[in-house]
C-alpha positions as CSV (number, residue, x, y, z in Angstrom):
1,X,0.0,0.0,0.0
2,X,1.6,3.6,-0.7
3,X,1.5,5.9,2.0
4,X,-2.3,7.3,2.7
5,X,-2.5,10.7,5.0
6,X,-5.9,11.5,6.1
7,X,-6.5,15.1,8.0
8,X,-9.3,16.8,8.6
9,X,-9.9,20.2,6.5
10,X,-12.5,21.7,9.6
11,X,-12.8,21.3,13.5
12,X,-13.1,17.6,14.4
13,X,-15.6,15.4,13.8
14,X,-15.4,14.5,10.2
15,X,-15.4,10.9,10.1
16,X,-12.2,10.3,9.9
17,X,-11.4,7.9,12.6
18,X,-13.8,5.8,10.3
19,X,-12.0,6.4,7.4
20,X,-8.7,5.6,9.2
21,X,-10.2,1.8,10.4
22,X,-11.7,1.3,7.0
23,X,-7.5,1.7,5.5
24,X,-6.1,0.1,8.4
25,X,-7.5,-3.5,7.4
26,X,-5.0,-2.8,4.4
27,X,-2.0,-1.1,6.2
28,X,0.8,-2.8,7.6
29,X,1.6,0.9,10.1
30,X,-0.8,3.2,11.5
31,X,0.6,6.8,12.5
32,X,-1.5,8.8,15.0
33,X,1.3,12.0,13.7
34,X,-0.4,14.6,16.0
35,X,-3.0,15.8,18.5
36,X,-3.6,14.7,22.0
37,X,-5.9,13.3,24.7
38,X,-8.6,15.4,24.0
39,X,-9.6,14.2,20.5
40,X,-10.9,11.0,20.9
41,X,-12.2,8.6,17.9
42,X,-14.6,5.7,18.7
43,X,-14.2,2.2,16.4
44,X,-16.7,-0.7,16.4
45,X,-15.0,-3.1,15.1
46,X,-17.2,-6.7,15.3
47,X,-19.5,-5.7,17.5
48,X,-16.8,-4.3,19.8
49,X,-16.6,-0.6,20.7
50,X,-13.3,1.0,21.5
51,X,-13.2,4.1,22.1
52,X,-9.3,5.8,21.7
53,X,-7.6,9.0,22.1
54,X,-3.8,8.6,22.0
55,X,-3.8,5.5,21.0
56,X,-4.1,5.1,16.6
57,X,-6.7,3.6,15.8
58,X,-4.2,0.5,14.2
59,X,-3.7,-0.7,17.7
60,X,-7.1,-2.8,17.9
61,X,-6.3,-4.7,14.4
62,X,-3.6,-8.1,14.9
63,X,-0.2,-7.8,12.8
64,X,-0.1,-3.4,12.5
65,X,2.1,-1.4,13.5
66,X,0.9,1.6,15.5
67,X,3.0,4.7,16.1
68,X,2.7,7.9,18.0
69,X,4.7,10.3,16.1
70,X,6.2,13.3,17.3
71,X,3.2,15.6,16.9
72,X,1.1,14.2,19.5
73,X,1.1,16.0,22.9
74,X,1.5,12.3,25.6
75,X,-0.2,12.8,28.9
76,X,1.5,10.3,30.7
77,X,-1.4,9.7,33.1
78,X,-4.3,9.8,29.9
79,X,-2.3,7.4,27.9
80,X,-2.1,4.5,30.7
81,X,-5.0,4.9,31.5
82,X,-6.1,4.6,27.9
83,X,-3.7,1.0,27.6
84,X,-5.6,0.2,30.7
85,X,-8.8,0.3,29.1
86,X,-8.1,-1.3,26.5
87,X,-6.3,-3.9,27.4
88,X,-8.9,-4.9,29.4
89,X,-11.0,-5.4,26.3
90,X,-8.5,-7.6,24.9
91,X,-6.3,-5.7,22.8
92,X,-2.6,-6.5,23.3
93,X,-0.6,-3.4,23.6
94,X,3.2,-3.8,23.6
95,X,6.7,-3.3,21.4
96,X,5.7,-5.4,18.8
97,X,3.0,-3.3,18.2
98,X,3.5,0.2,19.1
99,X,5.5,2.8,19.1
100,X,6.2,6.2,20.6
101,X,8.2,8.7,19.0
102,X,11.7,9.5,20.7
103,X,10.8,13.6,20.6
104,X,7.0,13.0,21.3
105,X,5.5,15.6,23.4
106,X,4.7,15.2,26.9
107,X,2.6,17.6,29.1
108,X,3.1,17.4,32.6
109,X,1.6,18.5,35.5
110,X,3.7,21.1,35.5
111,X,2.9,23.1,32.4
């Protein structure tokens, strides 16, 4: 598959979490490349709903790749809680299948 970027051209909420799931069958890496905790995308996927914010949406498919690229702003706290959840539904989270970019951003408490 050749690279495919999807962004959204006005304030959220344009679908394209479901666009992103629908490619992601046919992707071997899914890049979350920027945002943060605050935008949140929700997948059914079989009957299963998952419902993500830093995580890419790639994460919940076996065999991809997901990556948090160095446009995302990481809350530390937001994000385990996020592997927590959803984790708990299943979903194995670990090296094999994600990645965090080395010059991510985090915010901390104190900013």
């Amino acid at each position: 598959m050749t690279n495919v970027v999807v962004i959204g051209a006005q304030w959220g909420d344009e679908g394209k979490g479901k666009l992103v799931d629908w490619l992601s069958e046919r992707a071997d890496v899914v890049v979350r490349f920027q945002g943060g905790a605050n935008a949140g995308h929700t997948l059914v996927i079989d009957g299963v709903t998952y419902k993500l914010s830093l995580l890419p949406s790639g994460i919940v498919r076996e065999g991809k790749m997901a990556v948090i690229g160095n446009g995302v702003v990481l809350d530390p706290w937001s994000f385990a809680e996020e592997m927590e959840g959803i984790r708990k539904q299943g979903v194995n989270v670990s090296r094999d299948n994600l990645r965090i970019a080395e010059n991510a951003i985090l915010i901390l408490p104190l900013h």
